[in-house]
C-alpha positions in Angstrom: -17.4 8.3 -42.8 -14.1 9.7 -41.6 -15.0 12.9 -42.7 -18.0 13.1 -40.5 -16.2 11.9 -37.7 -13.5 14.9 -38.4 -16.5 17.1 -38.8 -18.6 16.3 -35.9 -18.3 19.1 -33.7 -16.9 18.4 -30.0 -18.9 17.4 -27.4 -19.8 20.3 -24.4 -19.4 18.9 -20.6 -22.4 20.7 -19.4 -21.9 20.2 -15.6 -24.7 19.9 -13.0 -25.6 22.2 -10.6 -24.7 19.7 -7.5 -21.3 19.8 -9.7 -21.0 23.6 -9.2 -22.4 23.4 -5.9 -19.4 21.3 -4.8 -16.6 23.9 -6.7 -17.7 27.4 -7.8 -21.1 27.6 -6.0 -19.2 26.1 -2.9 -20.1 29.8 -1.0 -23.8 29.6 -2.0 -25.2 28.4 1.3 -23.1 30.4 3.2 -23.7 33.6 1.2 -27.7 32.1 1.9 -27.6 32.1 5.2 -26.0 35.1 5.4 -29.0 37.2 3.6 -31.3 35.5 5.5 -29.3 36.2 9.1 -29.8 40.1 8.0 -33.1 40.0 7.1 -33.8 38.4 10.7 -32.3 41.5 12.4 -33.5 44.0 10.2 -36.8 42.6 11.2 -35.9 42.8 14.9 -34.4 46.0 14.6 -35.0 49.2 12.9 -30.9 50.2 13.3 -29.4 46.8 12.0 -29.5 48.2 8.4 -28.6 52.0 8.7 -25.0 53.2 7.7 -23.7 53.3 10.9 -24.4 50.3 12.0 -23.3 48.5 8.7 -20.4 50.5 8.8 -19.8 49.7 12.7 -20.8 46.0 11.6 -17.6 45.6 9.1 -15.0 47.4 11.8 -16.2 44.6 14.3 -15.5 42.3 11.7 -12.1 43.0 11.1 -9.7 41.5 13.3 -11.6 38.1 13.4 -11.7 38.4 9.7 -7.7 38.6 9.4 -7.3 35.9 12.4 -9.4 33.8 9.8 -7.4 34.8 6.4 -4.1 34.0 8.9 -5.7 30.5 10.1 -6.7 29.5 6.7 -3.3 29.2 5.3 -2.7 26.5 8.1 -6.1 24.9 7.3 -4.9 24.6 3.7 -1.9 22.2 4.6 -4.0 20.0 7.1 -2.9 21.5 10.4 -4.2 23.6 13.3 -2.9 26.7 15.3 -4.0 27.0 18.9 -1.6 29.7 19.3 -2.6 32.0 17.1 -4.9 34.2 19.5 -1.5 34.0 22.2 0.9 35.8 19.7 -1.8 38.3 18.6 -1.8 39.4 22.1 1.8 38.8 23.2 3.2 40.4 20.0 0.2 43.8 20.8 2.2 43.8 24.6 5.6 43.9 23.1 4.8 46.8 20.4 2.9 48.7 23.2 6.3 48.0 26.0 8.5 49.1 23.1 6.3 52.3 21.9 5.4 53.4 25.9 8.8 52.5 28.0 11.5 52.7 24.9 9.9 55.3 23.1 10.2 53.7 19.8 8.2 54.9 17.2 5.1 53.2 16.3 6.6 52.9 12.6 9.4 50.4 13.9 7.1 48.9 16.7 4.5 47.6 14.6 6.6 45.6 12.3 8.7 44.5 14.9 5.6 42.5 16.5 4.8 41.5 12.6 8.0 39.8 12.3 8.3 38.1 15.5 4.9 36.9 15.3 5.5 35.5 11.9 8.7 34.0 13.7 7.1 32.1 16.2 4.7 30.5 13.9 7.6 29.9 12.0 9.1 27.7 14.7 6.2 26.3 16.0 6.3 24.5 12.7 9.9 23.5 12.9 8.9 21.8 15.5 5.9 20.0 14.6 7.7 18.9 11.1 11.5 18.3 12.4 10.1 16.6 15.5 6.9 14.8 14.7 4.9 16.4 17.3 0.9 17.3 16.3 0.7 20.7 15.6 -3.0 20.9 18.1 -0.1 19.7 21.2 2.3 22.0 20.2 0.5 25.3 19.7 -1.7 24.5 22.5 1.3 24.6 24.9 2.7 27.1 23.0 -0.2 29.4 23.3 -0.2 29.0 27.2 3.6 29.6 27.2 2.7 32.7 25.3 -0.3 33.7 27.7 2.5 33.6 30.5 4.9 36.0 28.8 1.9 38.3 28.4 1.5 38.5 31.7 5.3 39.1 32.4 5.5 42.0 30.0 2.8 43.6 31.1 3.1 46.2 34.0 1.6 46.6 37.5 -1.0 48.3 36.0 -1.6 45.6 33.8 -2.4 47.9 30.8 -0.4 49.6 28.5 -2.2 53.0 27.4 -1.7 54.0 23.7 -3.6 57.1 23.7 -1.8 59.4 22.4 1.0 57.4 20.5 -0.2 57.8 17.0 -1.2 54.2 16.8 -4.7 55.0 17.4 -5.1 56.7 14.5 -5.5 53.2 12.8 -9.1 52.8 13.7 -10.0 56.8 13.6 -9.1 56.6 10.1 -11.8 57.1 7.0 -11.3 57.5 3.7 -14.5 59.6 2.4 -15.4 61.6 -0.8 -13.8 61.3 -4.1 -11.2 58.9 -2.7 -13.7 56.0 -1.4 -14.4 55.7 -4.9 -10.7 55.8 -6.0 -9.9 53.2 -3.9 -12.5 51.3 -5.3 -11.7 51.5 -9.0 -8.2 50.6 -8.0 -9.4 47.4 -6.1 -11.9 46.5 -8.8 -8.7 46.7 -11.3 -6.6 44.9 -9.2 -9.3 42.1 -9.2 -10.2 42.2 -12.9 -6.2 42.1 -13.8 -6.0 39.0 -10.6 -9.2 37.1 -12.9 -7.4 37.7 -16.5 -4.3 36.1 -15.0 -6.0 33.2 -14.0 -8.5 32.9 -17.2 -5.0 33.5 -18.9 -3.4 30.7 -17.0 -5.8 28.2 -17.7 -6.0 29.0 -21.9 -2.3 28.4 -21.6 -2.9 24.8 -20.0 -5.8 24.0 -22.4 -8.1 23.7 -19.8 -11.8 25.0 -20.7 -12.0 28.8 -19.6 -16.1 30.2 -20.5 -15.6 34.4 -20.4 -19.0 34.5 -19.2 -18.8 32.4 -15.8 -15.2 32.7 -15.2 -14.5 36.4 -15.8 -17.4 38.9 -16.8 -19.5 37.7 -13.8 -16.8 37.6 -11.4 -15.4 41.1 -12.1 -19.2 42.2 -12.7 -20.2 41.1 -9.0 -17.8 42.2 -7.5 -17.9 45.6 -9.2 -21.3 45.4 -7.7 -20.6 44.2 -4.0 -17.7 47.1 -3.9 -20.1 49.8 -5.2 -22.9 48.6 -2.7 -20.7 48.8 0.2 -18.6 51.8 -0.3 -22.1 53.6 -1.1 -23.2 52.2 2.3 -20.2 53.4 4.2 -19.6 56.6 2.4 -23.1 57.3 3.8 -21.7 57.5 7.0 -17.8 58.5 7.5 -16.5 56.7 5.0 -14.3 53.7 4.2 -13.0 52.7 8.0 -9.1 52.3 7.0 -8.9 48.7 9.2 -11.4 47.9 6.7 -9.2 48.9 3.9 -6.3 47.1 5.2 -8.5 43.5 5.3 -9.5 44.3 1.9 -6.1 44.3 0.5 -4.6 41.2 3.4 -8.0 39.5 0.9 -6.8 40.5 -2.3 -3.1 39.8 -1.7 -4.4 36.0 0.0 -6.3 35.5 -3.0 -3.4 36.2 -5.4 -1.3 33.7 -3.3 -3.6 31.0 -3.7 -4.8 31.4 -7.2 -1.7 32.8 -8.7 1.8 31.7 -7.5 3.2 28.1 -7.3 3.2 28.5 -3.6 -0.4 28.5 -3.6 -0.6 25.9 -5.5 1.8 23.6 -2.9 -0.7 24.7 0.1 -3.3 23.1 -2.1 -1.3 19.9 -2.7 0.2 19.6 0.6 -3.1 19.4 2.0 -4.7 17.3 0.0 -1.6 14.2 -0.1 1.5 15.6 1.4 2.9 12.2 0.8 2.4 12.7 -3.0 3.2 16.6 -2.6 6.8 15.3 -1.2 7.6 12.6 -4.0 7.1 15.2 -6.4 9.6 17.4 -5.3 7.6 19.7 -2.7 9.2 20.6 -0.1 6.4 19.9 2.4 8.1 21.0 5.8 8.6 24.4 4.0 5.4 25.1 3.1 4.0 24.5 6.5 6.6 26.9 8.0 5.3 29.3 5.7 1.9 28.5 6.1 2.6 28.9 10.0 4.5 31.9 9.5 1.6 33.9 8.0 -0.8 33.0 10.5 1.3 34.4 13.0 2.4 37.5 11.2 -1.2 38.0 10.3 -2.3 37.5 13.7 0.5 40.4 14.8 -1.4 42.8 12.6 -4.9 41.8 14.1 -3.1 42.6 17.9 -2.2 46.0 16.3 -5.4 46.8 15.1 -7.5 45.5 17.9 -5.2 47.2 19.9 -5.6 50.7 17.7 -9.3 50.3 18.3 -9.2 49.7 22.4 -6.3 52.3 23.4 -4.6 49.8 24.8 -3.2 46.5 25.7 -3.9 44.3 28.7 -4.5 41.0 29.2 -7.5 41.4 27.6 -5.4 41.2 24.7 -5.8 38.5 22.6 -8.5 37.7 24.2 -7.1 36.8 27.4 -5.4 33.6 28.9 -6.0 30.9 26.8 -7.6 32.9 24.0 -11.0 33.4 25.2 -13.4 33.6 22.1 -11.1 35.1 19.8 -9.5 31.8 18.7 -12.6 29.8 18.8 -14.0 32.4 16.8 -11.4 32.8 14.3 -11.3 29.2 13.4 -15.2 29.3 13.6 -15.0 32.2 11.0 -12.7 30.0 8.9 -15.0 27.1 8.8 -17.9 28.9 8.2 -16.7 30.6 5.5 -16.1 26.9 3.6 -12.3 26.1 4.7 -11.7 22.2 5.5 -10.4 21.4 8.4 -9.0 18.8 7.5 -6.7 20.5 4.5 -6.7 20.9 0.6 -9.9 22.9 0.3 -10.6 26.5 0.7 -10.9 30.1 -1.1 -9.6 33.4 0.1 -13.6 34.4 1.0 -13.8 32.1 3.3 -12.3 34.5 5.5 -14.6 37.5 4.8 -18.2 35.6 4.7 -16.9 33.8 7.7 -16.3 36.9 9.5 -19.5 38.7 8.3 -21.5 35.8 9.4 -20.0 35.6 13.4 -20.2 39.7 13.3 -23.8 39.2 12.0 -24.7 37.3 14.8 -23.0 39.1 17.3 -23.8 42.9 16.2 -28.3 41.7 15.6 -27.9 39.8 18.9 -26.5 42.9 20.8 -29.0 45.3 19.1 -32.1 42.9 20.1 -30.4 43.1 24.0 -29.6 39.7 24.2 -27.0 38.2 26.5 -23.4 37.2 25.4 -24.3 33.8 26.8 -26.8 33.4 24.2 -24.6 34.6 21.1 -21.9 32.3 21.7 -24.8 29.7 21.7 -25.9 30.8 18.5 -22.4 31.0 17.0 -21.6 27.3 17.9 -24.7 26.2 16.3 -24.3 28.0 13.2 -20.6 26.7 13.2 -22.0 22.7 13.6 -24.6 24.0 10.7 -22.3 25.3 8.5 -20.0 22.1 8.4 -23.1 19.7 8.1 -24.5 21.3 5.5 -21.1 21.2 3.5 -21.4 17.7 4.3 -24.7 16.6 3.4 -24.0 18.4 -0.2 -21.2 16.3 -0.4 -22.7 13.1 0.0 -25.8 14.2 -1.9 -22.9 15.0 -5.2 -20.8 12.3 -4.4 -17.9 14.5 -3.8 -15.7 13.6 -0.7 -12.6 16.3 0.5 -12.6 15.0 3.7 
């Protein structure tokens, strides 16, 4: 009898779809509704799915996109940044005021505005966690601070030309040919090595690891999404180098999250930061470098939005008080399947986020409708996106917030 017991061959949890639904197929319905959004406006227009517009379709994509990767890390801990959209455009003024009235060299400009964005998120955080003030009251006040000193550094003109300067070669930028697909093989390496790690990681903690489901058809679709869209934009000029530049802020988010212990104290912050501190976590540090990233992050979106308008205004950032640009980076973050109330969220969150609000805006302007009508759409898709989330959680029995 004890020998059939010791023979008896383990028992497999097979989990249920709802199960995967609520973990590994969490990006399903947005990746759903994103398929069906396109074939909408390929059916209302004729130029939705060419090249150029696909192409034009990512570039518009781009900064949001990054405000999103930037916001997530904030999400993550359970906070918020209402400034982030304030230091993209205050930190774009400054690089411009240095590169057009110093003459400093766009080389030493740009990571100037990096740092001191990632500096001011960096304090904002200080303050919320040394002082006890919500984070929503103190980057709201310090996003209209901000939107002041915009308007102080700018000059009478109120615009700051960059033609010129170098700095517009950012968005004129295309890598085509033989090197579209070199930068793909390197980025489908730098994924596969990124999903061995983790497969690798979890054998080592004796946690289940199936090859099939957690590595040959993660590096297999996304050998197929790369080859898809660099065939798409190779068709046209190439791969856009902003584009490029989002792709590797992705991959280097997702190896934060998945891969370093850092990642894994966003995680646990956000869920219980109460529990994360009793266990040694240094919870104030990891939102100051949470906040920090946003606003670095958000920098590099004011340098890139600013590479692709010539210039800086007060436009920039999307004007006093943010304008759409913040609502529509936190949108893009929510969409994409990040909780806004912390602990829950993957690195694509960003990207399908993004894709989605560029969806809607780039089919909306091809069919001639109005802006009023697109930020409609956008806020209903956002209320969509969350309930939907939360109807599969109560339909699984999974709660994260």
């Amino acid at each position: 009898m004890a020998e059939a017991i010791k023979s008896a061959p383990p028992q497999v949890h097979r989990r249920s779809f709802g199960d995967l639904l609520t973990r590994d197929l969490r990006a399903l319905p947005i990746v759903i509704g994103l398929v069906a959004l396109w074939v909408f406006f390929a059916t209302q227009s004729d130029v939705f799915l060419t090249a150029r517009n696909l192409s034009n379709l990512l570039v518009q994509s781009t900064v949001v996109g990054i405000m999103a990767l930037g916001i997530m890390f904030v999400l993550l801990v359970k906070e918020i940044d209402l400034s982030i959209a304030a230091i993209n455009g205050v930190t774009s003024v400054l690089m411009a005021k240095l590169i057009v009235e110093a003459g400093l060299s766009p080389w030493f400009a740009v990571p100037i505005a990096i740092l001191l964005g990632a500096l001011i998120g960096s304090l904002s955080a200080r303050w919320v966690t040394f002082v006890g003030v919500p984070s929503f009251v103190v980057t709201l006040g310090l996003g209209l601070a901000l939107n002041g000193l915009q308007l102080i550094l700018l000059p009478a003109t109120a615009r700051y030309s960059l033609n010129g300067t170098g700095l517009e070669k950012i968005a004129l930028i295309n890598i085509g040919g033989i090197w579209s697909w070199v930068v793909l093989a390197i980025g489908i390496l730098s994924f596969a090595g990124l999903v061995f790690s983790e497969a690798a990681s979890r054998n080592k903690a004796g946690l289940e690891t199936p090859m099939m489901r957690a590595v040959v058809l993660p590096i297999a679709a996304a050998t197929l999404f790369g080859v898809i869209v660099v065939s798409i934009l190779s068709a046209h000029k190439g791969i856009p180098l902003i584009v490029l530049i989002f792709g590797i802020l992705l991959g280097l988010g997702g190896y934060i999250l998945k891969q370093t212990q850092f990642g894994l104290y966003l995680y646990a912050v956000g869920n219980n930061d109460e529990a994360a501190r009793r266990a040694g976590v240094k919870v104030h540090r990891i939102k100051m470098a949470a906040f920090a990233i946003a606003g670095g992050v958000a920098a590099l979106a004011g340098v890139i939005a600013a590479s692709r308008t010539l210039g800086v205004g007060v436009f920039s950032g999307g004007g006093v008080g943010g304008g759409t640009l913040l609502l529509e980076s936190i949108a893009a973050a929510v969409i994409g399947g990040v909780s806004l109330f912390g602990g829950r969220g993957s690195i694509h969150a960003a990207l399908l986020g993004a894709l989605v609000i560029g969806t809607v805006s780039n089919g909306l302007n091809l069919m001639g409708v109005e802006n009023e009508i697109r930020l409609i759409v956008t806020g209903l898709l956002l209320v969509l996106a969350v309930s939907i989330d939360k109807l599969i959680e109560k339909a699984t029995g999974q709660q994260s917030f």
